[in-house]
PyMOL Python script that loads the backbone (N, CA, C, O; Angstrom):
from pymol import cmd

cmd.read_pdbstr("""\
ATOM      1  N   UNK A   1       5.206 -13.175  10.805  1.00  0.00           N
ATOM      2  CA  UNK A   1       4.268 -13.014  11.899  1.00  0.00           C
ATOM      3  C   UNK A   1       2.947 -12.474  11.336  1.00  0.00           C
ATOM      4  O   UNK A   1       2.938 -11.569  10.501  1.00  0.00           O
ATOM      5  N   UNK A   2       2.126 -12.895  11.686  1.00  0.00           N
ATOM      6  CA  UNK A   2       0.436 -12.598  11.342  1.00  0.00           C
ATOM      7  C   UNK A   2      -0.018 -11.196  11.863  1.00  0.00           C
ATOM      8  O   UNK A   2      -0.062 -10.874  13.050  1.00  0.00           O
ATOM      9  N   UNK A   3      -0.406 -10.281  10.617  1.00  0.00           N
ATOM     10  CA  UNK A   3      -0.642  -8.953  10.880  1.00  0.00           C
ATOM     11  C   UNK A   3      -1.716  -8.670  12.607  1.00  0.00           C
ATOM     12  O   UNK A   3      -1.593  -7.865  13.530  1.00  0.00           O
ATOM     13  N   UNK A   4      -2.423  -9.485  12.404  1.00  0.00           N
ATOM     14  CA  UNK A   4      -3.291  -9.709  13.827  1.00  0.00           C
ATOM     15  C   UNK A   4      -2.603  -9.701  15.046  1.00  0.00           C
ATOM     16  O   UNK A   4      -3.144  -9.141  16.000  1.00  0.00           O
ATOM     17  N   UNK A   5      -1.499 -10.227  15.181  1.00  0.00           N
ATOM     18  CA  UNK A   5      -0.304 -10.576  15.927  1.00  0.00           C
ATOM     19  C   UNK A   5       0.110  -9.056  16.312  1.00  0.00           C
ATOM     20  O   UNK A   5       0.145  -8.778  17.510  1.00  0.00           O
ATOM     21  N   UNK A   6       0.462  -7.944  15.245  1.00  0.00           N
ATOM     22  CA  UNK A   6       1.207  -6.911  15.391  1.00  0.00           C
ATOM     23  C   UNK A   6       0.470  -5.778  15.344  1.00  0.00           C
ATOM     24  O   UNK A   6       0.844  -4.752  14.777  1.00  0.00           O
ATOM     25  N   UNK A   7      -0.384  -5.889  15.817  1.00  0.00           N
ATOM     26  CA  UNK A   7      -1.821  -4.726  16.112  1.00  0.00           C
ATOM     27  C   UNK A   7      -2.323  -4.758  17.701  1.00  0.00           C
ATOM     28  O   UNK A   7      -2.643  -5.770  18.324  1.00  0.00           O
ATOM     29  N   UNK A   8      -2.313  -3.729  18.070  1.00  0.00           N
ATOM     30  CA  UNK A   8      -2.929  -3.388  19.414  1.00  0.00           C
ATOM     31  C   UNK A   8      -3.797  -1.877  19.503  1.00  0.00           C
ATOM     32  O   UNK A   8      -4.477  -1.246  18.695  1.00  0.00           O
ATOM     33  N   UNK A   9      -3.427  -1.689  20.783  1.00  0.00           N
ATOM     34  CA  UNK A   9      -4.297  -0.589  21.994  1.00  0.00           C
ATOM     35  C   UNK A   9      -3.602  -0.529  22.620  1.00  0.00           C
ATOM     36  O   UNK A   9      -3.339  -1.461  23.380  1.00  0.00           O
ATOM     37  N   UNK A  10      -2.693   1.060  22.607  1.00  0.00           N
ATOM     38  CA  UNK A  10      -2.742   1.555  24.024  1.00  0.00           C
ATOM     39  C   UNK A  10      -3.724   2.464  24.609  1.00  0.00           C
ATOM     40  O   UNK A  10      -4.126   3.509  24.100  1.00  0.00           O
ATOM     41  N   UNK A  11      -4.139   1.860  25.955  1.00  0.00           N
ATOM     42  CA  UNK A  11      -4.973   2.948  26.593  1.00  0.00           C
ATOM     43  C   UNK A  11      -4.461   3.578  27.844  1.00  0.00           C
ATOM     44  O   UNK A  11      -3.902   3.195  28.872  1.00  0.00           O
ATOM     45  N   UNK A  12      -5.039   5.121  27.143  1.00  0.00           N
ATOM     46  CA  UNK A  12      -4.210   6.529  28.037  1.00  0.00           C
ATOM     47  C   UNK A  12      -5.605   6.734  29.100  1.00  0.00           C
ATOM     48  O   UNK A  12      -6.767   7.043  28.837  1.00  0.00           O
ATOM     49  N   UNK A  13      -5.073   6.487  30.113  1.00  0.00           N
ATOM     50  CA  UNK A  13      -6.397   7.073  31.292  1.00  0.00           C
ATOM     51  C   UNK A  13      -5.724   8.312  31.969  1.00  0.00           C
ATOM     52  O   UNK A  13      -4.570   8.509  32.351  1.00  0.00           O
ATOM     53  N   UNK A  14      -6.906   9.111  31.984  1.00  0.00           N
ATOM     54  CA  UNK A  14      -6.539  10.581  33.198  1.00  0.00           C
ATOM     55  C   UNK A  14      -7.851  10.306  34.097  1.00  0.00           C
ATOM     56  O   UNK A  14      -8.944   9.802  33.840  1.00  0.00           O
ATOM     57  N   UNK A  15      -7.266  10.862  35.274  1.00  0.00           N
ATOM     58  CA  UNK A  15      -8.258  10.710  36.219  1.00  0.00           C
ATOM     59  C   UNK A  15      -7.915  11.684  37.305  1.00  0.00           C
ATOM     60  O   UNK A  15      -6.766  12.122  37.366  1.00  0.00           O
ATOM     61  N   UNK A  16      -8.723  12.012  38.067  1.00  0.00           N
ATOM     62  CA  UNK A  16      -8.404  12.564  39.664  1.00  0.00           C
ATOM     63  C   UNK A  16      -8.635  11.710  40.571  1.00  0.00           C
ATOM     64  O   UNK A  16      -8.922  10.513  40.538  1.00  0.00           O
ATOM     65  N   UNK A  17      -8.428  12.698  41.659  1.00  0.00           N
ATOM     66  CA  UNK A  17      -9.412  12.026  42.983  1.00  0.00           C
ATOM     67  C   UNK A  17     -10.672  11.753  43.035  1.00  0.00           C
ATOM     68  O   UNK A  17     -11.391  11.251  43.900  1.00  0.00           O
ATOM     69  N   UNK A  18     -10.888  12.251  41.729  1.00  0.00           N
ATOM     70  CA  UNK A  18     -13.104  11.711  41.986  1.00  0.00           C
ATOM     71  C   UNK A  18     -12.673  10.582  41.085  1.00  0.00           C
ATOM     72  O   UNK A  18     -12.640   9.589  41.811  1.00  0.00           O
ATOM     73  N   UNK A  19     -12.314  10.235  39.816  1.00  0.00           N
ATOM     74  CA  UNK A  19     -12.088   8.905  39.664  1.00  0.00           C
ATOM     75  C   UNK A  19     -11.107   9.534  37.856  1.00  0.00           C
ATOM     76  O   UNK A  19     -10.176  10.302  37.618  1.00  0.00           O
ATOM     77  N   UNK A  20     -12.107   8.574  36.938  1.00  0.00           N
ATOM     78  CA  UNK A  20     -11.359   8.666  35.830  1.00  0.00           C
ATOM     79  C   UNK A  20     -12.003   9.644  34.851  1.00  0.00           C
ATOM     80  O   UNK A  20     -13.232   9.649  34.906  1.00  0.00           O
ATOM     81  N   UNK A  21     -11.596  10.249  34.208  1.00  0.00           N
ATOM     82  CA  UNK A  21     -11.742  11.506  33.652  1.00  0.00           C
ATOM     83  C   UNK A  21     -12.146  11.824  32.308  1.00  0.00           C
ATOM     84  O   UNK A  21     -12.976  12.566  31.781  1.00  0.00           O
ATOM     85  N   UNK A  22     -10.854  10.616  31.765  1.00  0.00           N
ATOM     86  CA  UNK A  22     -10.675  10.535  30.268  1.00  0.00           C
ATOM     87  C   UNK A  22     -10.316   9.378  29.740  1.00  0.00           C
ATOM     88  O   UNK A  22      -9.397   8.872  30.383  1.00  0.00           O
ATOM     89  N   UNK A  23     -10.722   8.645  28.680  1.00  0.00           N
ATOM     90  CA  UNK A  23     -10.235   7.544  27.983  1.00  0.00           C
ATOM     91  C   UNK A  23      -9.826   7.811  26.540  1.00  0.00           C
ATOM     92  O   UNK A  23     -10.297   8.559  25.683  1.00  0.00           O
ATOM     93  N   UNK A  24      -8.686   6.872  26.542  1.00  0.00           N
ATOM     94  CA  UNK A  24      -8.293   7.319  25.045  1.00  0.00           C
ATOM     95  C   UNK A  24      -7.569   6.187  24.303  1.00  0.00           C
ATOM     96  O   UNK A  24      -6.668   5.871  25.080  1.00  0.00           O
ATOM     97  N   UNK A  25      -7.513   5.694  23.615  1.00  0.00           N
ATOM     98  CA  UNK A  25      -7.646   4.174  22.991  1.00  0.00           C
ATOM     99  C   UNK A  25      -6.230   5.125  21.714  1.00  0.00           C
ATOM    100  O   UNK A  25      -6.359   6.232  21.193  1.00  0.00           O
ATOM    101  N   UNK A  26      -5.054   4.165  21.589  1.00  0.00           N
ATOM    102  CA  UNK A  26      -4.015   4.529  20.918  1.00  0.00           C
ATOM    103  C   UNK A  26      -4.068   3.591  19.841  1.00  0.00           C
ATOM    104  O   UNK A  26      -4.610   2.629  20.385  1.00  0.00           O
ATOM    105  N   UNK A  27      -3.824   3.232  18.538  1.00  0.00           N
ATOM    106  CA  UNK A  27      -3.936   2.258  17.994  1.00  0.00           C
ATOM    107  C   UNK A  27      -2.546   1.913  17.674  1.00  0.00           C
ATOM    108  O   UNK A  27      -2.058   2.812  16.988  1.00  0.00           O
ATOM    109  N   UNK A  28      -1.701   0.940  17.910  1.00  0.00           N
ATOM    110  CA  UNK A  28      -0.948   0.703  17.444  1.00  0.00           C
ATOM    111  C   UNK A  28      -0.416  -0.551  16.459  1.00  0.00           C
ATOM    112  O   UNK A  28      -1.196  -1.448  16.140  1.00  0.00           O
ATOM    113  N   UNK A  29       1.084  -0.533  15.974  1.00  0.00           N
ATOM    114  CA  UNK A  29       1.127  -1.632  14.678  1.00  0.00           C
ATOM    115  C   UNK A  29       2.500  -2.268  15.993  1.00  0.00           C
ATOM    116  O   UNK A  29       2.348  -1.858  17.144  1.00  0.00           O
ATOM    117  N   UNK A  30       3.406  -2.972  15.778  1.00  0.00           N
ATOM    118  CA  UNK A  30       4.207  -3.416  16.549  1.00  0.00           C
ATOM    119  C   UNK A  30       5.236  -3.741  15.002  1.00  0.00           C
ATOM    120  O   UNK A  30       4.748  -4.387  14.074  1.00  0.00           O
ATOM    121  N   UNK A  31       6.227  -3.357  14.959  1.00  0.00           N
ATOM    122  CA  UNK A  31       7.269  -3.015  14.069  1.00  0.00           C
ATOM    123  C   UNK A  31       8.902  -3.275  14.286  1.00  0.00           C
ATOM    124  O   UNK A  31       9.535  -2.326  14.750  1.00  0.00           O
ATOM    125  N   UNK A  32       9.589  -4.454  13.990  1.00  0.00           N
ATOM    126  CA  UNK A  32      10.819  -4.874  14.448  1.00  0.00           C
ATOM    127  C   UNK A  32      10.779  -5.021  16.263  1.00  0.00           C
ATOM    128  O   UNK A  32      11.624  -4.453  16.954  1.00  0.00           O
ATOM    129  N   UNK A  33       9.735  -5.815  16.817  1.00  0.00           N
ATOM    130  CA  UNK A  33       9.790  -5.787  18.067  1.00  0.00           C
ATOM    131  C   UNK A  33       9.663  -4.805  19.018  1.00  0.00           C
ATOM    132  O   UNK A  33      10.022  -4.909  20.191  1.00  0.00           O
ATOM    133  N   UNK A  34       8.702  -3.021  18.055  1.00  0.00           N
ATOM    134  CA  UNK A  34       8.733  -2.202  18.590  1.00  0.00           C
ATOM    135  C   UNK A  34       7.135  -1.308  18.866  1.00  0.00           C
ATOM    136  O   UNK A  34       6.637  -0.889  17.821  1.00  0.00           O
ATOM    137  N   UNK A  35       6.678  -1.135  19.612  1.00  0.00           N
ATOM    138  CA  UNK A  35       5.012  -0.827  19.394  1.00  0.00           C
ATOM    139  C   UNK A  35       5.280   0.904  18.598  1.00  0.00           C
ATOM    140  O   UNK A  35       5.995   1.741  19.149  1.00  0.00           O
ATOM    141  N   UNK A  36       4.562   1.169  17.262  1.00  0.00           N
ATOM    142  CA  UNK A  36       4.392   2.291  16.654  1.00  0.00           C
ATOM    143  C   UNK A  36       3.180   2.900  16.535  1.00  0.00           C
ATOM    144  O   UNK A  36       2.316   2.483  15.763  1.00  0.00           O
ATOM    145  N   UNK A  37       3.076   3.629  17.073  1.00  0.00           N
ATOM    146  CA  UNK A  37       1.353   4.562  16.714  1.00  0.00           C
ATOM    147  C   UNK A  37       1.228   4.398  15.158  1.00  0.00           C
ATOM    148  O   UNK A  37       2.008   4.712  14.259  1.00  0.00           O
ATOM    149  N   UNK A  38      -0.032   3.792  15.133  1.00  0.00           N
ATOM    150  CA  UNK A  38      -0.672   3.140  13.952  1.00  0.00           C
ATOM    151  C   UNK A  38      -1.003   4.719  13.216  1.00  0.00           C
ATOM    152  O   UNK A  38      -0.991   5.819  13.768  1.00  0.00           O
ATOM    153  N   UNK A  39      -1.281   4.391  11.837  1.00  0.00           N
ATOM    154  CA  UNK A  39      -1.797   6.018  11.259  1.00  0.00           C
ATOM    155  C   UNK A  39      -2.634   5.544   9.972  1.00  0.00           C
ATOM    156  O   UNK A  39      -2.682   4.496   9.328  1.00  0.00           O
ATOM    157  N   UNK A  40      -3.228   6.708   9.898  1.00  0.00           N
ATOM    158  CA  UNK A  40      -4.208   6.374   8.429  1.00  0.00           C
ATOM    159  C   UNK A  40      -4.936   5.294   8.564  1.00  0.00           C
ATOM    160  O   UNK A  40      -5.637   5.153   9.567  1.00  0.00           O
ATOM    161  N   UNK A  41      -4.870   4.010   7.209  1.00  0.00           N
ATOM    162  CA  UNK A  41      -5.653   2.832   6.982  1.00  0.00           C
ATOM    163  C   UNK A  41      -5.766   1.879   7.897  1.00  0.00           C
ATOM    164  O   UNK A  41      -6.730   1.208   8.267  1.00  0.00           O
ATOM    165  N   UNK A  42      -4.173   1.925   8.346  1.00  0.00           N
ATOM    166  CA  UNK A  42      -3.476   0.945   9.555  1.00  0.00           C
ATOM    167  C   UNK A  42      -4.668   1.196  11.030  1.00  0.00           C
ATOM    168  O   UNK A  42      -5.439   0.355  11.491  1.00  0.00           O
ATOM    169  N   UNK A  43      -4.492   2.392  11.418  1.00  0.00           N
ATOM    170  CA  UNK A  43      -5.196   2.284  12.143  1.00  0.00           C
ATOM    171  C   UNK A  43      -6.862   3.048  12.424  1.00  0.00           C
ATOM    172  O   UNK A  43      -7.268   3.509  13.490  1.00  0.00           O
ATOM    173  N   UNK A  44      -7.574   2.991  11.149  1.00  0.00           N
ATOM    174  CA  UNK A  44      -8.988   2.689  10.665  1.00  0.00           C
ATOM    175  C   UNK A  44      -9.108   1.177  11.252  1.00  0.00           C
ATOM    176  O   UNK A  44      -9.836   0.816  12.176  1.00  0.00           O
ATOM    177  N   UNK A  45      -8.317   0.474  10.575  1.00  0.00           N
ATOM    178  CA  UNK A  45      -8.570  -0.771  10.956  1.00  0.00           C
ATOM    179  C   UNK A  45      -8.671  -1.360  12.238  1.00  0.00           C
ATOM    180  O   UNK A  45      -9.509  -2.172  12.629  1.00  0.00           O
ATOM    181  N   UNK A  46      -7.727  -0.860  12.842  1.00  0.00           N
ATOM    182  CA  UNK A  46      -7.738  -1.309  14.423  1.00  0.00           C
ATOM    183  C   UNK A  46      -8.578  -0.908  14.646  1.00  0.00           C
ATOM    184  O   UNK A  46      -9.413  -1.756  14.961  1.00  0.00           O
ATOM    185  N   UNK A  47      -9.063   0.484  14.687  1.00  0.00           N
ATOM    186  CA  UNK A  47     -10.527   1.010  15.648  1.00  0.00           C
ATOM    187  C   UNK A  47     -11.306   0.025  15.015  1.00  0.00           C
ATOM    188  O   UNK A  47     -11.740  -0.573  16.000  1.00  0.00           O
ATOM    189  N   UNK A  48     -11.762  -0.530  14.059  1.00  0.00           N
ATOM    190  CA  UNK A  48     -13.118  -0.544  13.627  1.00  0.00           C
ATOM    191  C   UNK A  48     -13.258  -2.296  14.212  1.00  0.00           C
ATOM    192  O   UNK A  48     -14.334  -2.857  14.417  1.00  0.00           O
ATOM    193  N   UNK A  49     -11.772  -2.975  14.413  1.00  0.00           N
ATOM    194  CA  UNK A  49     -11.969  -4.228  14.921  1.00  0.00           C
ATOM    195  C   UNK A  49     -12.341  -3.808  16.340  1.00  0.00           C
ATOM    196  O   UNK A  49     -13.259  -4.359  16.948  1.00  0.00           O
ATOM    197  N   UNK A  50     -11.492  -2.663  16.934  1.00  0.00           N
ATOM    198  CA  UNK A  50     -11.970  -2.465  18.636  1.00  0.00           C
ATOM    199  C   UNK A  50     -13.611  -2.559  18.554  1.00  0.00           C
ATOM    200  O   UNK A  50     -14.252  -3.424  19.151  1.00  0.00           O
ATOM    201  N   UNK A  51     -14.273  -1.398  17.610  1.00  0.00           N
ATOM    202  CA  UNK A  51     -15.765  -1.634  17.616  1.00  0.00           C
ATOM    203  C   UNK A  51     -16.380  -2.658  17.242  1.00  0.00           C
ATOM    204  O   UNK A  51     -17.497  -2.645  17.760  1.00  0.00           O
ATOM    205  N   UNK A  52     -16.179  -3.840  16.394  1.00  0.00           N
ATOM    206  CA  UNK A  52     -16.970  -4.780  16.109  1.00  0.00           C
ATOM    207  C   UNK A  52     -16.695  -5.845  17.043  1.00  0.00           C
ATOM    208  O   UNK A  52     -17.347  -6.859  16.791  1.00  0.00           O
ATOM    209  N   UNK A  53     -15.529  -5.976  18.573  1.00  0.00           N
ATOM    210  CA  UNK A  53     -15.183  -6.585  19.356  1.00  0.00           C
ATOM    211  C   UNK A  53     -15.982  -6.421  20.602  1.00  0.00           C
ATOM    212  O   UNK A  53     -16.278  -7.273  21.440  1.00  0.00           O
ATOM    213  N   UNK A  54     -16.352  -4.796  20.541  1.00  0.00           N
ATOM    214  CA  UNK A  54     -16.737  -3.904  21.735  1.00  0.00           C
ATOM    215  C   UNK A  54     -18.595  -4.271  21.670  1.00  0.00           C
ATOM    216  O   UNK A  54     -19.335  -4.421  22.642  1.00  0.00           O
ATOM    217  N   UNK A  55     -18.873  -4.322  20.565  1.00  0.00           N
ATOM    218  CA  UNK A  55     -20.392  -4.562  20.461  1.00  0.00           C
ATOM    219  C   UNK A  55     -21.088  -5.348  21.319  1.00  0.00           C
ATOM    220  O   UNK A  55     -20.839  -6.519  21.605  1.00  0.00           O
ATOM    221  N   UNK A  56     -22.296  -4.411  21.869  1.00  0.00           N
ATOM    222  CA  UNK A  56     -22.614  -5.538  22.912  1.00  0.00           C
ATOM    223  C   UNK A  56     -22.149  -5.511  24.676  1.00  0.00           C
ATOM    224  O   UNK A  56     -22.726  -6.110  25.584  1.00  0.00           O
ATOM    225  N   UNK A  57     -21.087  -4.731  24.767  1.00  0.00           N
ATOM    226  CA  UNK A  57     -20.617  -4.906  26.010  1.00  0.00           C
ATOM    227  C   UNK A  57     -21.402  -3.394  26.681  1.00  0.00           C
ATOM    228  O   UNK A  57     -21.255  -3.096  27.866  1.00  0.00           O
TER     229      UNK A  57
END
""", "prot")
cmd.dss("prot")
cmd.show_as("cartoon", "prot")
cmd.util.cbc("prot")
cmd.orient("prot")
């Protein structure tokens, strides 16, 4: 399976009644069919594709 394939985002929202509060972008690898919080290089990488994806918006 293509490393691209097994890379994501989870995103953690907090919010109240006035609306949303906090954003927080998780990077993860996906590992024997299992999503793992990405660490170190692994997930340098993810952020930096989130930012060169995000550009612009």
């Amino acid at each position: 399976m293509p490393e691209a394939t097994r890379q994501g985002l989870i995103l953690e929202v907090a919010g109240d009644r006035y609306g949303i509060r906090q954003l927080r972008c998780i990077p993860v690898l996906i590992e024997n069919e299992q999503p793992q919080v990405a660490e170190g290089e692994a997930a340098r990488r993810i952020m930096r594709l989130l930012r060169t994806a995000s550009q612009g918006l």
